[in-house]
C-alpha positions as CSV (number, residue, x, y, z in Angstrom):
1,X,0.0,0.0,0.0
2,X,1.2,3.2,-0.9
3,X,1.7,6.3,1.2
4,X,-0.9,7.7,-0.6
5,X,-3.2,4.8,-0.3
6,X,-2.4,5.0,3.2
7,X,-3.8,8.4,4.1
8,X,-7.1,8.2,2.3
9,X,-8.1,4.8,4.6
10,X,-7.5,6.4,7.1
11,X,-9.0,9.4,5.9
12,X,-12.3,6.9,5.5
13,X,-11.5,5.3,9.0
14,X,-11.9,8.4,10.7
15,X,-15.0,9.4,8.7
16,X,-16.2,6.2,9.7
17,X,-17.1,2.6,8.5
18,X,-20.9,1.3,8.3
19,X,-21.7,-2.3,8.3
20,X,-24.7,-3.5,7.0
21,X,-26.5,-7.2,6.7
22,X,-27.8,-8.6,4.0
23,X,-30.6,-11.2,4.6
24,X,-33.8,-9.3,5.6
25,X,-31.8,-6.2,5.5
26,X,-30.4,-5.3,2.0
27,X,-33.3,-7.8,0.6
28,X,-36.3,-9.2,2.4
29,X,-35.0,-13.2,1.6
30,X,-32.8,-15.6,3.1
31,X,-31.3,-15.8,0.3
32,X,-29.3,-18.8,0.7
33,X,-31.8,-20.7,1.9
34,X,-34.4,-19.2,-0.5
35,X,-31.3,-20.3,-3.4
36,X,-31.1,-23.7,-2.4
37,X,-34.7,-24.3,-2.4
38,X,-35.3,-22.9,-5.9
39,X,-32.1,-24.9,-6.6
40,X,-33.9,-28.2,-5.2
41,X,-37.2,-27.6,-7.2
42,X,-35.2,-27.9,-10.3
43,X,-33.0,-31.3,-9.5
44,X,-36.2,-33.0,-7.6
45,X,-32.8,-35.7,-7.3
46,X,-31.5,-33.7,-4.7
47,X,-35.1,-33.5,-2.5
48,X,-35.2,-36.8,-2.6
49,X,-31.3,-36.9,-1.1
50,X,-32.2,-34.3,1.3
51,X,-35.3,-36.2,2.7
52,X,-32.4,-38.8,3.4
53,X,-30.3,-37.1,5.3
54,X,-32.6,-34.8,7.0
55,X,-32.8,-37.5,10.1
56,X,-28.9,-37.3,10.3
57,X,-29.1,-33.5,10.4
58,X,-31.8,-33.3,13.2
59,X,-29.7,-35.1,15.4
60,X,-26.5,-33.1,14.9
61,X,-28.5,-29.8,15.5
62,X,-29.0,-30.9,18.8
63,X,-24.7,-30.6,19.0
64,X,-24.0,-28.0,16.4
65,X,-26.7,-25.9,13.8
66,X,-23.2,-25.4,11.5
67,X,-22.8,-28.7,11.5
68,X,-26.5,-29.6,10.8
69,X,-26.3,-27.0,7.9
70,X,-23.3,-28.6,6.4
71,X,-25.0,-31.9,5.9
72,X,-27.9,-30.1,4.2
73,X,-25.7,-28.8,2.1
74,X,-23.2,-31.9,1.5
75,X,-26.6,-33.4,0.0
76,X,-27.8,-30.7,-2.2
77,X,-24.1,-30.6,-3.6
78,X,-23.0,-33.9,-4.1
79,X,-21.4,-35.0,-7.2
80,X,-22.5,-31.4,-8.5
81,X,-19.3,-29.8,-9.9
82,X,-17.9,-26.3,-8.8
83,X,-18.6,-24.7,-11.6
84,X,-22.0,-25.3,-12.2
85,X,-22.6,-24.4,-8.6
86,X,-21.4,-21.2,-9.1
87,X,-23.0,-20.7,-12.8
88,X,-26.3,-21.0,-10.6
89,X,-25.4,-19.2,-7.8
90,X,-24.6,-16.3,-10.1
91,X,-27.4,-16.9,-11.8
92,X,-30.2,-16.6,-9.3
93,X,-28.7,-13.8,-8.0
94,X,-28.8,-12.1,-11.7
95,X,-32.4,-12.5,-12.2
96,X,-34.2,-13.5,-9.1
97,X,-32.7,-11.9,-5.8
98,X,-32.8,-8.2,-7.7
99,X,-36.5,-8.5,-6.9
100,X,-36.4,-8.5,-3.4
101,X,-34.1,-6.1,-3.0
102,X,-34.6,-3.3,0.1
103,X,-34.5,-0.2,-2.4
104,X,-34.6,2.1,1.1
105,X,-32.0,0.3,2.6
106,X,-29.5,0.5,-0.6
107,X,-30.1,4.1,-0.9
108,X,-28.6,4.4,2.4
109,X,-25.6,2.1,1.5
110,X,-25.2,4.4,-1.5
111,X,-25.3,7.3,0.3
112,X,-22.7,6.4,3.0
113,X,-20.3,5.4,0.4
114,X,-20.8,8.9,-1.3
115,X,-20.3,10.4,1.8
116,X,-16.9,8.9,1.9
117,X,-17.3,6.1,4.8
118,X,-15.9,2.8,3.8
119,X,-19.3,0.6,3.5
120,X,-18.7,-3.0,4.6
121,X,-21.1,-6.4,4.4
122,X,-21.3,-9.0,6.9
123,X,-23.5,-11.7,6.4
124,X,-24.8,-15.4,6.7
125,X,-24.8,-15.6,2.7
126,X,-22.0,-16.9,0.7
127,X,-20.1,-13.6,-0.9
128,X,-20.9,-14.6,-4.4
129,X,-24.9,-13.7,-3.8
130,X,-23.7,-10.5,-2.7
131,X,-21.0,-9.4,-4.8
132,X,-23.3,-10.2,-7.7
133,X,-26.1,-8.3,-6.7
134,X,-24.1,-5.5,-6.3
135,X,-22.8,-5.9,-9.8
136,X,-26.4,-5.7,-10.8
137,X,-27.2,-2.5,-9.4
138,X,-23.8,-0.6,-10.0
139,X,-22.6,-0.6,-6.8
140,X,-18.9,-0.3,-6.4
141,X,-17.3,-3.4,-5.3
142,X,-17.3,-3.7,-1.0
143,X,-15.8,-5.5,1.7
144,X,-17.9,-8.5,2.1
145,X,-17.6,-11.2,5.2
146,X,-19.7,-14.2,4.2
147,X,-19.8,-18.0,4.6
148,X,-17.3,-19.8,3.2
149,X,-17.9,-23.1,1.7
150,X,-15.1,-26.2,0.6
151,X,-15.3,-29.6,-0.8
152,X,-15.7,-33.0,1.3
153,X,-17.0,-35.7,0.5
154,X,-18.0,-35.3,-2.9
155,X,-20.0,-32.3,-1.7
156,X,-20.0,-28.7,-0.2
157,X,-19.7,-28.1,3.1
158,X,-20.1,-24.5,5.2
159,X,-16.4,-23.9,6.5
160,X,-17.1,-20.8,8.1
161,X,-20.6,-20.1,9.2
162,X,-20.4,-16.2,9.3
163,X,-23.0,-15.7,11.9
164,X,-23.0,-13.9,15.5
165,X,-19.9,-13.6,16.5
166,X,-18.1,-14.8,13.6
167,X,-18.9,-11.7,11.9
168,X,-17.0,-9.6,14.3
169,X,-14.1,-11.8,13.8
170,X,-14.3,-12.1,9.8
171,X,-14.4,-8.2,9.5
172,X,-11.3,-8.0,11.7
173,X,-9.7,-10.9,10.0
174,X,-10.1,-10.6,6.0
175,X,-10.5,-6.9,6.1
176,X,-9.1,-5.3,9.2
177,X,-12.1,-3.8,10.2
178,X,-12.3,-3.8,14.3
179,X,-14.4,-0.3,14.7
180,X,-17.6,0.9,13.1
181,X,-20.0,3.8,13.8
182,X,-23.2,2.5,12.6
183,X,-25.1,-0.7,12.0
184,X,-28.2,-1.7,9.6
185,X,-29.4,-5.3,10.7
186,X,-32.8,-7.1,11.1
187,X,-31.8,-9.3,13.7
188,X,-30.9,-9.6,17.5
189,X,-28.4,-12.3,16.5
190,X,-26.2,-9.2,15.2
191,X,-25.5,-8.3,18.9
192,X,-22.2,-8.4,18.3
193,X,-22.2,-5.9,15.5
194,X,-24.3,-3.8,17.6
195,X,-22.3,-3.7,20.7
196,X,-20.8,-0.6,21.2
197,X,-22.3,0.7,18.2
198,X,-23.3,4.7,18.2
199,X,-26.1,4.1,15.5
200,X,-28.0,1.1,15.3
201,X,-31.0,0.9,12.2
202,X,-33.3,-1.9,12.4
203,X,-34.5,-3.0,9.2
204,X,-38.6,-4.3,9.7
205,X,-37.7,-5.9,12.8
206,X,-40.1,-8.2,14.8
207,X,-41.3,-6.2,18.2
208,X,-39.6,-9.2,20.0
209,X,-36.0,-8.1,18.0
210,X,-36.4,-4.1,19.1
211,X,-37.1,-4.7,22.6
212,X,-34.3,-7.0,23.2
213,X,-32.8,-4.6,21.0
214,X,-33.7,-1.5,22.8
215,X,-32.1,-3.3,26.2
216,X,-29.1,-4.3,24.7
217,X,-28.4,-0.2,24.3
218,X,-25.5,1.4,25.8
219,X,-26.6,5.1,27.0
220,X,-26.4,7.9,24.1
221,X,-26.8,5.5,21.5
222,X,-28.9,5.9,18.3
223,X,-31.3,3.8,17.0
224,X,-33.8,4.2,14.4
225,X,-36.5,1.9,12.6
226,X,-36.6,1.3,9.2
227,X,-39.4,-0.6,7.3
228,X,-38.3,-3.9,5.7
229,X,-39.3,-2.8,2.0
């Protein structure tokens, strides 16, 4: 990095960095989950394989949801190359998940980033979803912490779950990121991203999610409601 390069991060560090969600926040799907069952409806193969397995999964949620989710996914993914996974995950995200994007919410991203704040992603998806969407719409390329997926078996498995905590950590890790100044999540299980955090928004939360929400607040910090479309 160049001296140059240098001073204009942290130029943007001191501005501030904003981390948003994706799922239910950026668009109103799971979209992972809402891939793999449109994915499933088209290779009726792989609900058959899934109704297999699902027994096997059940029992290791009771020890691990990751794990549980890997299995899930080992089934809709075996024998299934790389590739092609990837030519449909790039796919859906071309001409389905545009439709469910959070048009409020991505104004807001857009106008952080023009406001010179470095604009960051953390998310349950897998970064492809995301980067693709965002190649849809225009919007420069971003920092994005996502699930990471590698072969076993024959199959995909989820190596890193980026969830909870883990999103705290993959920020730090892949990007550096420690500090932020605002949040936009639809979900309690982003506590981590909101501790600490001046400026919380919640995207169409449930009333249970902005009470325990509201609690969770340190004193002087601000949090807003946004609607979820």
């Amino acid at each position: 990095m160049t001296a140059d390069e240098r001073a204009l991060e942290e130029d943007r560090e001191s501005t501030g960095v904003v981390v948003f969600d994706f799922d239910g926040t950026l668009v109103r799907r799971d979209s992972l989950f809402d891939f793999s069952f449109r994915y499933c409806l088209k290779h009726p193969a792989r609900l058959l394989l899934l109704a297999a397995v699902s027994p096997v999964a059940l029992v290791v949620a009771l020890r691990s949801a990751d794990a549980a989710l890997s299995v899930l996914l080992w089934a809709m993914t075996l024998a299934v190359s790389s590739r092609d996974f990837v030519l449909d995950l790039r796919r859906y995200a071309h001409e389905v998940l545009p439709r469910f994007a959070n048009e409020a919410v991505f104004a807001e991203l857009l106008a952080h980033a023009r406001a010179g704040r470095r604009v960051a992603i953390a998310t349950g998806s897998v970064p492809i979803l995301v980067t693709q969407l965002l190649l849809v719409r225009g919007v420069p390329r971003l920092p994005i912490a996502g699930s990471r997926l590698r072969r076993k078996w024959g199959g995909l498995i989820a190596e890193t779950h980026c969830t909870g905590q883990t999103k705290v950590r993959e920020l730090r890790l892949r990007f550096g990121i420690t500090r932020w100044t605002a949040v936009y999540t639809n979900s309690f299980a982003d506590r981590a991203l909101m501790l600490g955090t001046p400026d919380i928004t919640l995207v169409g939360p449930s009333r249970r999610t902005l009470l325990r929400t509201q609690r969770l607040l340190e004193p002087g910090t601000a949090l807003r409601v946004l609607p979820a479309s």
